[in-house]
C-alpha positions, 0 to 999 in steps of 0.5 A: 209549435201549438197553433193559436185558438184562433186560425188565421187571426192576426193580432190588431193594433190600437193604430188599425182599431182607430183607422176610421175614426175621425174625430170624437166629438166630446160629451158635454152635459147641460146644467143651470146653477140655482143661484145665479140661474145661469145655464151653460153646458159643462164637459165631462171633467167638470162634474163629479158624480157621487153614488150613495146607498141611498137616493138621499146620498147619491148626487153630483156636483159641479162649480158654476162658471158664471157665478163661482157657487158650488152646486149639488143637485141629487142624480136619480137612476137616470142622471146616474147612467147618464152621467157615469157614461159620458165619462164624469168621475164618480165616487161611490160612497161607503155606508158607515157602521 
């Protein structure tokens, strides 16, 4: 039997890689609606995140709680690396021909 690359190591499970976390407090975003004012904080999954070729096309957009309006706010290289890692859902748009 060939001895595997690396000598000793045992092969971790997903329960032994978890062991020591507690809990995961999870990511929620702060955001205003332009036509209610209302401010309020949002998770994640109430977001999307839409990826332009342009800063023109790259935006994100949520439904307000309070009031039911939809928004669409444009997302700077910023709010993009913000957004994209707290686990919002983004689509990346295709230029056309």
């Amino acid at each position: 039997m060939s001895e595997s690359p690396v000598s000793g190591a045992g092969e971790m499970t997903v329960a032994a890689a978890f062991a020591g976390m507690r809990s995961v407090t999870p990511v929620v975003f702060r955001a205003g609606c332009p036509d209610c004012r209302g401010c309020f904080e949002l998770s994640a999954s109430a977001l999307r995140l839409a990826i332009g070729a342009t800063s023109r096309t790259t935006f994100y957009s949520f439904t307000c709680p309070d009031c039911g309006a939809a928004v669409r706010k444009p997302a700077g290289e910023r709010i993009v690396e913000l957004l994209s890692g707290g686990g919002v859902r983004t689509l990346r748009l295709h230029p056309t021909v």
